[in-house]
KENU-16595 format. One line per 4 residues: for each residue x, y, z of C-alpha. Coordinates in pm, 1 decimal. Example, Ala and Ser with C-alpha at 12.3 -4.5 7.8 and 13.67 -1.06 7.14 Angstrom:
! residues 2
1230.0 -450.0 780.0  1367.0 -106.0 714.0
END
This chain:
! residues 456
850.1 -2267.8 1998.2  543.2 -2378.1 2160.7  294.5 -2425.8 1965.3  -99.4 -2576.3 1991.7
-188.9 -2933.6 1976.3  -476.5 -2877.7 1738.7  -244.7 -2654.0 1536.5  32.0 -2893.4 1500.5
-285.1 -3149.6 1412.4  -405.0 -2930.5 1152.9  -58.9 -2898.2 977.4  46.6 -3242.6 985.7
-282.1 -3372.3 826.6  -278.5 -3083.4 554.4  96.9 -3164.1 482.8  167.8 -3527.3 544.5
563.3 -3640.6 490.5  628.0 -3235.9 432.2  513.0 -3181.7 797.0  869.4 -3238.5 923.0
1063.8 -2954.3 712.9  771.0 -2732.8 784.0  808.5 -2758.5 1154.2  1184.7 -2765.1 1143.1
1128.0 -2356.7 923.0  1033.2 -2215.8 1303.1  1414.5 -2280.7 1353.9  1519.0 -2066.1 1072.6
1518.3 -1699.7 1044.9  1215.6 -1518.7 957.7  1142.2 -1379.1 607.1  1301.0 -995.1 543.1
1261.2 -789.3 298.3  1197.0 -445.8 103.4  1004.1 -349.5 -197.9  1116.7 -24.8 -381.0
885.1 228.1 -457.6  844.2 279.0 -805.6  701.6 623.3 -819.7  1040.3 735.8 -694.5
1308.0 475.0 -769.2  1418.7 298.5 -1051.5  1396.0 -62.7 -1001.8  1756.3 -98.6 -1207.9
1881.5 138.7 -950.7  1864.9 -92.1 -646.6  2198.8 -222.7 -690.5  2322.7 153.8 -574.2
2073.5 151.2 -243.0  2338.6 79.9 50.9  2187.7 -267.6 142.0  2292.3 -668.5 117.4
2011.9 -702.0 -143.7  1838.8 -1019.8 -349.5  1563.1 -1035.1 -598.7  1234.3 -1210.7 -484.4
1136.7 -1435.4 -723.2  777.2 -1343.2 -769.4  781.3 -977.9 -739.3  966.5 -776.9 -993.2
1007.6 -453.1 -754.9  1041.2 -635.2 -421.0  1409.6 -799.0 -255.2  1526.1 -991.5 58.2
1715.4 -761.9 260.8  1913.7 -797.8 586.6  1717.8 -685.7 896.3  2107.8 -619.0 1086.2
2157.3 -351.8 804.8  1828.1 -136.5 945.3  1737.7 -33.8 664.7  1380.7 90.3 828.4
1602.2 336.8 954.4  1799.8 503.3 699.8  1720.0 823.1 556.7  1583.1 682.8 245.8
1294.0 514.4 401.5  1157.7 798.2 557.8  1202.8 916.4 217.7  972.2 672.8 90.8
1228.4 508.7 -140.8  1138.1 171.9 -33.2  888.4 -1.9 214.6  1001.4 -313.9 438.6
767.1 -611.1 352.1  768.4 -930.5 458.8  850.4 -1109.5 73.5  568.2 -1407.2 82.4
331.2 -1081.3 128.5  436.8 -906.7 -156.2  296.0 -1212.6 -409.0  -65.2 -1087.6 -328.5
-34.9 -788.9 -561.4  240.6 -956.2 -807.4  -113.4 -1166.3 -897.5  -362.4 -868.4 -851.0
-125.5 -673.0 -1144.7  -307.3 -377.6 -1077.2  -204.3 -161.4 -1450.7  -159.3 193.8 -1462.7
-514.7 344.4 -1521.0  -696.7 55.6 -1315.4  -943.1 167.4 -1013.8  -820.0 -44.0 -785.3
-969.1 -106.4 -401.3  -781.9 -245.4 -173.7  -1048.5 -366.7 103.4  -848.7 -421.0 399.7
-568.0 -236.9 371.9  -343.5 -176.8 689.6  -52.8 -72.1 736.3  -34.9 -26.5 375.3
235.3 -340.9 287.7  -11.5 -405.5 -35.0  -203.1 -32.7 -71.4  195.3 124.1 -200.4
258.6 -181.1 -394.9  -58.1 -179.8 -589.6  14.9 211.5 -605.4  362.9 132.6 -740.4
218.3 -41.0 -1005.4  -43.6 169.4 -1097.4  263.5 448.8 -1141.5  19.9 781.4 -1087.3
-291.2 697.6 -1292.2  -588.0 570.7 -1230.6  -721.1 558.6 -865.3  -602.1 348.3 -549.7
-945.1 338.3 -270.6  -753.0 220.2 40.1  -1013.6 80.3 340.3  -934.2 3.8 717.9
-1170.7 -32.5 942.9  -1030.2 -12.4 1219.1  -941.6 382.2 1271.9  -607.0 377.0 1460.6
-465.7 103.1 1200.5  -629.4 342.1 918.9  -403.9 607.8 1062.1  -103.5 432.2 1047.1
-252.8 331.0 667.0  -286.6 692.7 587.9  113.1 797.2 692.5  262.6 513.7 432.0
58.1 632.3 155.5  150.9 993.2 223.1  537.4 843.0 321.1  569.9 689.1 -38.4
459.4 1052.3 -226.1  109.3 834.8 -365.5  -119.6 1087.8 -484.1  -391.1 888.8 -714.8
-531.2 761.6 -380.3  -826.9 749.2 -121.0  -744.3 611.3 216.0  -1091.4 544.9 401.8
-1209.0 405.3 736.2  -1513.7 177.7 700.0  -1739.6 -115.7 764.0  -1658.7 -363.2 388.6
-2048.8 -327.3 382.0  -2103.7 -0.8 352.0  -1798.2 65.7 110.9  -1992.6 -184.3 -123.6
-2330.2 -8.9 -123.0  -2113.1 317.7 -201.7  -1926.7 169.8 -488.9  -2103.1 -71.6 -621.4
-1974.2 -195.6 -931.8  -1717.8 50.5 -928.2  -1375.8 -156.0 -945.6  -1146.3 -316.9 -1187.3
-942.7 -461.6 -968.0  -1032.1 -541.7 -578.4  -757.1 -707.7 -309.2  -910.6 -884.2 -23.8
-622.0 -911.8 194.1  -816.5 -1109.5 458.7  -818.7 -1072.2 851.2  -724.8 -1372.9 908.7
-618.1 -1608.0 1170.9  -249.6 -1558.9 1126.2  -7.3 -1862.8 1174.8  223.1 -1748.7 910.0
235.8 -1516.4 1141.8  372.1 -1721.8 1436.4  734.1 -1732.8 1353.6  759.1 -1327.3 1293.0
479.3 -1231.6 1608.8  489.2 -1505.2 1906.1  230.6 -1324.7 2011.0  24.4 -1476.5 1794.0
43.5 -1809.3 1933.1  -175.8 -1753.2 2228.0  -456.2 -1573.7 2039.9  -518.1 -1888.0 1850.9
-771.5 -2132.7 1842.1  -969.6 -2373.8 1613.6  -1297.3 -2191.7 1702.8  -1027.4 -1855.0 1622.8
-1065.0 -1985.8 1250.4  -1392.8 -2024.5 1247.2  -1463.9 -1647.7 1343.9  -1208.5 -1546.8 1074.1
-1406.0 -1765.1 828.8  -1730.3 -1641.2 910.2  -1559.7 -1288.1 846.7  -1376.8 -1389.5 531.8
-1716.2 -1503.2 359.6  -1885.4 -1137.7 478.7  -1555.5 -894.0 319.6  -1577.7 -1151.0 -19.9
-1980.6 -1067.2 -14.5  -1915.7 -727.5 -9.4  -1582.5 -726.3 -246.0  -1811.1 -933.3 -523.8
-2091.3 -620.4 -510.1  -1792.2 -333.9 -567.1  -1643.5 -574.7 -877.5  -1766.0 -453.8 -1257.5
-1796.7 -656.3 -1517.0  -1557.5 -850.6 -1621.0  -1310.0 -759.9 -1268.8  -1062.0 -950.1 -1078.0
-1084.4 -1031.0 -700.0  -771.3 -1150.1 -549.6  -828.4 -1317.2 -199.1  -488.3 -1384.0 28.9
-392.8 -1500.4 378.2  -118.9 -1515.0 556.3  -255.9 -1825.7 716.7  -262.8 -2190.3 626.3
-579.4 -2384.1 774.1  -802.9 -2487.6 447.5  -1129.3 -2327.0 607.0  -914.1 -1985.7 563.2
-849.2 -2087.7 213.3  -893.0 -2347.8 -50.9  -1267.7 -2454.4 168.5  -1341.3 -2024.6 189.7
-1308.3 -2021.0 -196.1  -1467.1 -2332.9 -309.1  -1747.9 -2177.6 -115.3  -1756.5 -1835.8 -314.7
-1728.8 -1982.4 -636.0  -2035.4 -2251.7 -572.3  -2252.1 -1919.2 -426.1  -2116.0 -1710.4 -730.2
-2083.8 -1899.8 -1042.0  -1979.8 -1630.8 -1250.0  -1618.7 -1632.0 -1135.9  -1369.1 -1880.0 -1230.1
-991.9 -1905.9 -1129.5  -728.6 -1764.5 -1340.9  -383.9 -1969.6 -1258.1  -110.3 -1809.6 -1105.2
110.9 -1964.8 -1299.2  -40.2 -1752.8 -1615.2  62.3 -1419.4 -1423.3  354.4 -1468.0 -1214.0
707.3 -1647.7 -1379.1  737.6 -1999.6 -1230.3  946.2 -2081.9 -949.1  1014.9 -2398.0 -795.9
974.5 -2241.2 -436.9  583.3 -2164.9 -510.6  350.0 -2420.0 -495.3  -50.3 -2518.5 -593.5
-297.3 -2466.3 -337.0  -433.8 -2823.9 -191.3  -714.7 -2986.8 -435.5  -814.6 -2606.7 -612.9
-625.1 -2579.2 -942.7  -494.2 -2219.9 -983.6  -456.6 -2120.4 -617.7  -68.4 -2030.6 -507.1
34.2 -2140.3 -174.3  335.7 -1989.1 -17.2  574.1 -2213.6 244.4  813.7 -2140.5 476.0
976.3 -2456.9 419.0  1034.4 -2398.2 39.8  1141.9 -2027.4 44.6  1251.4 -1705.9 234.9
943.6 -1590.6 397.9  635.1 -1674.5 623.5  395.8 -1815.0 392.0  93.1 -1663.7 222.1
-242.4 -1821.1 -13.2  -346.7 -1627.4 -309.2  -601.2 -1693.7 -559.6  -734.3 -1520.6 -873.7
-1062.4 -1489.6 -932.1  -1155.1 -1313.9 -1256.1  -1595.4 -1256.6 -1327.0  -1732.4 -1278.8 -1664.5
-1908.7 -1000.4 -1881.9  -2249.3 -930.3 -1740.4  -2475.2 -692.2 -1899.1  -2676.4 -564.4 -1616.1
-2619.0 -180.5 -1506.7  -2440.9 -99.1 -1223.6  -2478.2 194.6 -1002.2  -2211.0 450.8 -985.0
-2166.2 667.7 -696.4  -2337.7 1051.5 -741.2  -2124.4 1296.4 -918.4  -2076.1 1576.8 -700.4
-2130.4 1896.0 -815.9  -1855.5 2155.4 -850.7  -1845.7 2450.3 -700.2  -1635.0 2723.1 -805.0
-1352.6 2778.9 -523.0  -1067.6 3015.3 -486.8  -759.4 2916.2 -574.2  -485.0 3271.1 -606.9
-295.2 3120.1 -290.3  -219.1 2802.4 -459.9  -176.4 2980.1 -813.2  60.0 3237.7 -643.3
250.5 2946.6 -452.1  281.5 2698.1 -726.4  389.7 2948.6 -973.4  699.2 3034.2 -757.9
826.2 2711.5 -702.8  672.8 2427.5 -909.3  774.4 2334.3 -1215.1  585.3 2009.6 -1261.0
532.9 1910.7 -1644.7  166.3 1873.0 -1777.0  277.8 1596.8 -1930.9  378.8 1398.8 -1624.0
172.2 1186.1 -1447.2  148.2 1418.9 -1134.4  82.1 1686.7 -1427.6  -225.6 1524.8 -1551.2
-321.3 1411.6 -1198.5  -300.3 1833.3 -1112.5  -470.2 1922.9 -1427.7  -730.8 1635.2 -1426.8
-860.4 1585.8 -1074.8  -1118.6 1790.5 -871.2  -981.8 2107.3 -587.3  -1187.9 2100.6 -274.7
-1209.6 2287.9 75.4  -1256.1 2061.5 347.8  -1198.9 2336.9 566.9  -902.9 2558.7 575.2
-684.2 2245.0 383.5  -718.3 2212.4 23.6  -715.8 1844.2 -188.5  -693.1 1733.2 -515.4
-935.8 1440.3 -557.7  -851.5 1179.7 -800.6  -1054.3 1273.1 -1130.8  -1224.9 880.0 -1144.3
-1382.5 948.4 -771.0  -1715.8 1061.6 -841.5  -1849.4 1122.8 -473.8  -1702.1 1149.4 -125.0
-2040.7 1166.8 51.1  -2173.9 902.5 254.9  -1796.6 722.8 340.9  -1536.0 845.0 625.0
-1227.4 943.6 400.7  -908.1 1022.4 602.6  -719.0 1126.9 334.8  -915.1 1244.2 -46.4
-611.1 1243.3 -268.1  -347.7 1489.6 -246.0  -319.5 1721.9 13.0  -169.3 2048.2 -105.4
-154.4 2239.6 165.5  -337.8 2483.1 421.6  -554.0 2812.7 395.6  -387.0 3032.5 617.2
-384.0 3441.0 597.5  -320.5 3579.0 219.5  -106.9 3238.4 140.0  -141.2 2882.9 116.8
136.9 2660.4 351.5  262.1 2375.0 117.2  162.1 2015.4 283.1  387.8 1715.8 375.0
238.1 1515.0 142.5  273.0 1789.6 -144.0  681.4 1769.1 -64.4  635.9 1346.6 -106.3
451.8 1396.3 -417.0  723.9 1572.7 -602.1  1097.8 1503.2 -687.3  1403.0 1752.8 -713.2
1306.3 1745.9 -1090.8  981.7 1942.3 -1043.7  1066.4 2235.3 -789.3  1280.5 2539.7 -892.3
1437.3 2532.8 -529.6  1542.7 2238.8 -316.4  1859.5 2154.3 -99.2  2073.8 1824.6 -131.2
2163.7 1705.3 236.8  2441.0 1453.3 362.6  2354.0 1159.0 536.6  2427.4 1378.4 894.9
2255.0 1643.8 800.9  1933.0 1441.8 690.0  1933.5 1270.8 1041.2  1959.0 1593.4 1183.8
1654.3 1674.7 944.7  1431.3 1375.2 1062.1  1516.4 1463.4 1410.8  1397.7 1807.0 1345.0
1706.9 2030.6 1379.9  1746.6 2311.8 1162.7  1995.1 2338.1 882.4  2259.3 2540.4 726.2
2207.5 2631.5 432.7  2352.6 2867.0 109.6  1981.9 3018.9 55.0  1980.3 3341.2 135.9
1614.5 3455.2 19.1  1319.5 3344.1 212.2  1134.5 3036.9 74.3  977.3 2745.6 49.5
1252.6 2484.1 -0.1  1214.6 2078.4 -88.3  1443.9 1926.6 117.6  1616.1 1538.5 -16.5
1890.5 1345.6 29.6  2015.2 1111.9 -261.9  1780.5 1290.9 -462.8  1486.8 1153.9 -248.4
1210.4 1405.6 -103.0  1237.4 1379.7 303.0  984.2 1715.3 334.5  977.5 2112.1 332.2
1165.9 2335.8 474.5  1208.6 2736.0 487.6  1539.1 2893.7 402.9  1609.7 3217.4 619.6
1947.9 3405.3 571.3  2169.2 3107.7 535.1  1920.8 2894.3 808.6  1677.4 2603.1 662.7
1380.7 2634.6 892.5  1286.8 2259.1 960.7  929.4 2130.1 858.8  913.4 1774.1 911.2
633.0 1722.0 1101.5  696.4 1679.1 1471.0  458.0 1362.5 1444.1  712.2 1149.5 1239.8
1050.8 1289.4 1404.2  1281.8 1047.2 1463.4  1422.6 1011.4 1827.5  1798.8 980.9 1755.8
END
């Protein structure tokens, strides 16, 4: 692998007599792995998912996995059973612990690696913002949220600084998964050799400093900021928060040691007690820096965005269609997330927004919750991301496929079936929601969305 001068420079002053075994990692394989999804897998149950699996040491739901097995392209991850995450990554939330109730932001979010794991965690309650700026990558943010059936969740596309003058002082819990300059990236992207450059970290600096500006506004009282990279140069990291902590003095680190179990593969970050550092020479994965930083009480009043006003709106079509086929407890955490959060018209499709989100005016939200599905004439069509929301368990009809049959599903064939009425149907295989479909005499009408068809 050929890599910079002034890179190799860099490494070998940071790392001294370690520099050798962290060059000789770009000869090994890269780091693999999958994290289950919690909102629709057990975690004990892993052992029965058809994949060479091993625990990661610092992430309770996440595994090293085999990339020759494919198992980005099995049934079950279109299913949203799992997501395939690079396992240094997954540490970042493992220290966030985001608990169920938190309002949680992640700031800059694509593809979504950290926005499902947080939403994992936070198991249906509370709320999940999820921010990309750029719009295509916010896209691709938006289909994993809706892929892994999260409901609790905003996905929005904007500039850090204006999501901190609209929720300022609004989090518990805020991940700054920084753009960064990415050479943990250079063993799993190549690519990202050439685009690298000592005045390359300097831009990403500058940038870092700007998104922790704006995360330290959106943090309440008493909050938790975690910053990560996925790179290693000390501007990047230890120098970026020894900066924020001398400009905000309120905020000291919380060790990682106090959060996550020990492990001799982890190490402490170079001359700031508490940061984690993550290399590729002393575990299975590309490397990653993560700090804690937890702000003290403060008394001052924070501003909260507006409270919209609601407006009565009619609902029969959804009343008609979720009294034929749901049967989703009150009790449950999509129950109380159905009960609890606010119905609104954008358009012809109808959302439930997360209860805790007082205002969607004045940000660009790509996705405000949980789609249920679209207005059309006298009935409401059920949404994809209604059929990822729910489980067998909470539908009074739904169809158990074999593995052909759900390829044939993904691909968008139609299937036989032994429903003779016409209806709305959940389709799943292995007990896992892959979408809707519409039985006719014997036939299951496919629809998966063309969009997210598989070719094969």
């Amino acid at each position: 692998m050929n890599l910079p001068n002034a890179y190799l420079e860099q490494m070998q002053q940071i790392l001294g007599d370690e520099f050798s075994s962290f060059l000789a990692s770009y000869d090994e394989p890269k780091g693999y792995g999958l994290r289950i999804n919690p909102l629709k897998y057990a975690l004990e149950d892993s052992t029965s998912l058809p994949f060479s699996l091993s625990p990661v040491p610092w992430a309770s739901e996440g595994f090293y996995a085999v990339p020759e097995e494919q198992p980005g392209k099995h049934p079950l991850h279109e299913a949203g059973t799992y997501y395939i995450q690079e396992p240094s990554a997954m540490s970042a939330v493992a220290l966030l612990n985001p608990l169920p109730g938190d309002i949680v932001c992640d700031l800059c979010a694509a593809p979504g690696g950290k926005s499902t794991q947080i939403a994992g965690r936070l198991a249906g309650e509370g709320l999940l913002v999820s921010n990309e700026i750029f719009p295509a990558r916010a896209k691709i943010l938006s289909q994993n949220v809706e892929r892994l059936g999260i409901y609790n969740a905003l996905v929005c596309n904007e500039d850090p600084k204006a999501m901190s003058k609209h929720f300022h002082g609004f989090f518990d819990k805020i991940l700054v998964d920084a753009p960064c300059s990415g050479e943990g990236m250079f063993r799993k992207n190549p690519e990202a050799i050439a685009e690298w450059s000592p005045e390359q970290v300097e831009i990403c600096a500058e940038r870092q400093q700007m998104i922790l500006d704006c995360a330290h506004q959106m943090l309440k009282s008493n909050g938790v900021i975690v910053y990560s990279t996925c790179t290693f140069s000390l501007e990047e990291n230890e120098l970026m928060i020894k900066a924020f902590l001398s400009k905000y003095p309120e905020y000291h680190i919380e060790s990682w040691d106090t959060v996550l179990p020990t492990d001799a593969s982890l190490s402490h970050g170079i001359d700031l007690e508490g940061s984690l550092r993550l290399w590729p020479h002393k575990l299975r994965g590309e490397g990653h820096f993560v700090v804690r930083l937890r702000r003290e009480d403060f008394d001052t009043a924070t501003t909260k965005p507006k409270k919209k006003k609601s407006s009565k709106i009619d609902l029969e079509d959804w009343k008609t269609f979720s009294h034929s086929l749901l049967k989703i407890s009150e009790k449950s955490a999509l129950g109380t997330f159905l009960k609890q959060g606010r119905y609104q018209f954008f358009k012809d499709e109808l959302y439930v927004i997360p209860a805790a989100m007082k205002s969607l005016e004045g940000i660009h939200v790509l996705r405000a919750g949980l789609h249920l599905g679209t207005r059309k004439k006298n009935r409401l069509e059920p949404s994809h991301a209604l059929a990822k929301a729910l489980c067998p368990s909470q539908v009074s009809r739904y169809i158990e496929l074999s593995f052909e049959d759900a390829k044939k599903y993904l691909h968008g064939d139609a299937i036989s079936c032994d429903i003779s009425q016409k209806s709305w149907t959940l389709v799943c295989y292995q007990g896992q929601t892959l979408g809707w479909g519409k039985a006719t005499n014997g036939t299951l009408k496919n629809h998966y969305p063309k969009g997210l068809r598989t070719m094969s």
